[in-house]
N, C-alpha and C positions, 0 to 999 in steps of 0.2 A: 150399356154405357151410362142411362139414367140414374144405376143402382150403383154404377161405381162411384159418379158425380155425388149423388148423396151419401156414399160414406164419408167421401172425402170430406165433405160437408162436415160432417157429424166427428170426425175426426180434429178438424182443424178447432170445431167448435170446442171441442174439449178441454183441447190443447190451454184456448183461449179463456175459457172458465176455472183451468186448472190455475192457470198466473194470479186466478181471481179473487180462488180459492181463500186465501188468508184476508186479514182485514187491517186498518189502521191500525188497531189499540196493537194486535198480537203480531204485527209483522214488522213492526219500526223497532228497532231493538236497538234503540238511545243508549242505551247501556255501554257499548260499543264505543264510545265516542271517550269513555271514561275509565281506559284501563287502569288508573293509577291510581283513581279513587278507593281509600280503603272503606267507608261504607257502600263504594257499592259492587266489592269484591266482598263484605259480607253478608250483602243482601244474596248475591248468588249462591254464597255457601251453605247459607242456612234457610234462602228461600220460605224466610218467614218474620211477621212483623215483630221483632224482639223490643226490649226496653230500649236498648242504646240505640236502635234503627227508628224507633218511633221518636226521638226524643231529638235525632237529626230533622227528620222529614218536619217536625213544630217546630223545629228555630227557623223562627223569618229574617236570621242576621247569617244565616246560611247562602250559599247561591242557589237559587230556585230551580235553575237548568242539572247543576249534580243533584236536587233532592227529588228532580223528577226522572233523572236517569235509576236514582236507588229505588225509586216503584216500580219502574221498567224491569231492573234486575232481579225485583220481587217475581216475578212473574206474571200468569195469567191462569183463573182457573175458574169454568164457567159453574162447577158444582159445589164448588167452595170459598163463598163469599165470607171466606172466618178472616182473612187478611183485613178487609175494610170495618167488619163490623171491630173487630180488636182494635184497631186505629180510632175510631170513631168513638168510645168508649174509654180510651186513651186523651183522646183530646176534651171529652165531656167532663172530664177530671182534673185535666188541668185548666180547663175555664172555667171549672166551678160552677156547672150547668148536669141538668139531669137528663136533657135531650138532644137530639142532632141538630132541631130546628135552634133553640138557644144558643148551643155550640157555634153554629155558622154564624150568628151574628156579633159573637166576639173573637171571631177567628180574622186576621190580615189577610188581604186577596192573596198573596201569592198561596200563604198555607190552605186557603180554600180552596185555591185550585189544586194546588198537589191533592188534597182530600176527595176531591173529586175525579182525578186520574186514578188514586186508587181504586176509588169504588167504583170506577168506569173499566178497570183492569180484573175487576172481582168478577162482575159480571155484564160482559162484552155482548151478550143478545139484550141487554136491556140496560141503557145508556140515559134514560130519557131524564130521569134526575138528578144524574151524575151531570150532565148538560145545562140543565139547570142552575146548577150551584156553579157550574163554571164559569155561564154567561154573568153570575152575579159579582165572581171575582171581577172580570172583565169590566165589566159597571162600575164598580167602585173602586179598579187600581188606577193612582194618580202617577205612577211611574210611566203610565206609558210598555208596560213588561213586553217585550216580544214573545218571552216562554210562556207566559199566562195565557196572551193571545193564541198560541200555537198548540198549550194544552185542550184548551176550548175547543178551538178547529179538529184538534183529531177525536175529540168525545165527538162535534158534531158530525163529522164523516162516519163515523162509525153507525150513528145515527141514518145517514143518507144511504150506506151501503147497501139497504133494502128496500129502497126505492128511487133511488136516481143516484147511478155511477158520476153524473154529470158535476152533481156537485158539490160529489166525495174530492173530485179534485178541484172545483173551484173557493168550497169554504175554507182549504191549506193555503191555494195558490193566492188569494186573497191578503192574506197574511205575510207569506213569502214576500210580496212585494211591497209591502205597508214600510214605506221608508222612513213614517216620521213615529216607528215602534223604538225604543229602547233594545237595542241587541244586545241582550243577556244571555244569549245561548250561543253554543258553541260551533261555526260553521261545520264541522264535521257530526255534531246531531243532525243538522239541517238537511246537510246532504244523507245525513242515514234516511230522514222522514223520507225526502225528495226522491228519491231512490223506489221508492214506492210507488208514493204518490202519484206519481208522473202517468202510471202504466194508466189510470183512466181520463188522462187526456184528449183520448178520442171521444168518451163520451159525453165529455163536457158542453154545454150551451153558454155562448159567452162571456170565454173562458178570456180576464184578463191577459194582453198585450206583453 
């Protein structure tokens, strides 16, 4: 009986780790929300950062919510972080800068933060910079952006995923309820993120009302 109880155990556990299995950056697939969009029906085609997709994701007279869906659409790929560095070298060019730290400081928060989703999307086990330049957007946007904010939050869950589920879901839900954000984003992103999000609600410590 003991031994059955502990498979069961070890079963259920599985079950439970397997829902777990994926993470923020690679399991929210924003993209979704944006069927109509033709760059970001090219970023799925060609699954790679071209002239005309880099040259959307730096217009800051773009909506920030579709140029962070066409990252989303880029992909994820933890052994090939050639997507962000090609961006980043793309933007060092057109700011007229020879390094990423220059770059960022003539970049507009919102393109900082897509810049940082990307490079948060290149490589998903090491988030911690890419977080960084997020929190910096966030700091210096006077919008008020709800998607800048919500960029951040899912760098920093991605961030928490490896040591407190608790509050992978409270640095989103945080956000989620910030009523006095600018909604620039499109309530069917929201609910793609939220859709996720949600499943570590249990381990949250609290987790706002």
């Amino acid at each position: 009986m003991k031994t059955t109880r502990l498979l069961l155990s070890l079963v259920l556990m599985a079950w439970t780790l397997q829902g777990l299995a994926d993470s923020p950056l690679t399991s929210c697939n924003i993209h979704e929300a944006y069927p109509g969009s033709v760059m970001v029906q090219q970023a799925l085609q060609y699954k790679e950062m071209t002239p005309t997709i880099m040259n959307f994701l730096a217009d800051k007279n773009r909506p920030i919510a579709e140029r962070a869906a066409v990252v989303n659409a880029l992909g994820w790929d933890i052994n090939s972080p050639a997507a962000s560095k090609t961006f980043c070298e793309y933007l060092c060019t057109k700011t007229k800068t020879k390094n990423e730290k220059d770059m960022l400081k003539k970049l507009d928060p919102g393109t900082r933060a897509i810049y940082a989703y990307s490079r948060a999307m290149s490589n998903y086990f090491n988030v911690d910079e890419a977080m960084a330049i997020a929190q910096s957007a966030v700091d210096d946007d006077k919008t008020h952006s709800f998607t800048i904010n919500m960029l951040h939050a899912l760098i920093a869950a991605q961030h928490y995923l490896d040591g407190d589920w608790g509050m992978v879901y409270n640095v989103v839900n945080q956000v989620r309820q910030n009523g006095a954000l600018n909604l620039d984003m499109k309530q069917a992103t929201i609910d793609i993120i939220w859709d996720y999000i949600k499943i570590y609600e249990q381990y949250a410590r609290n987790a706002p009302q």
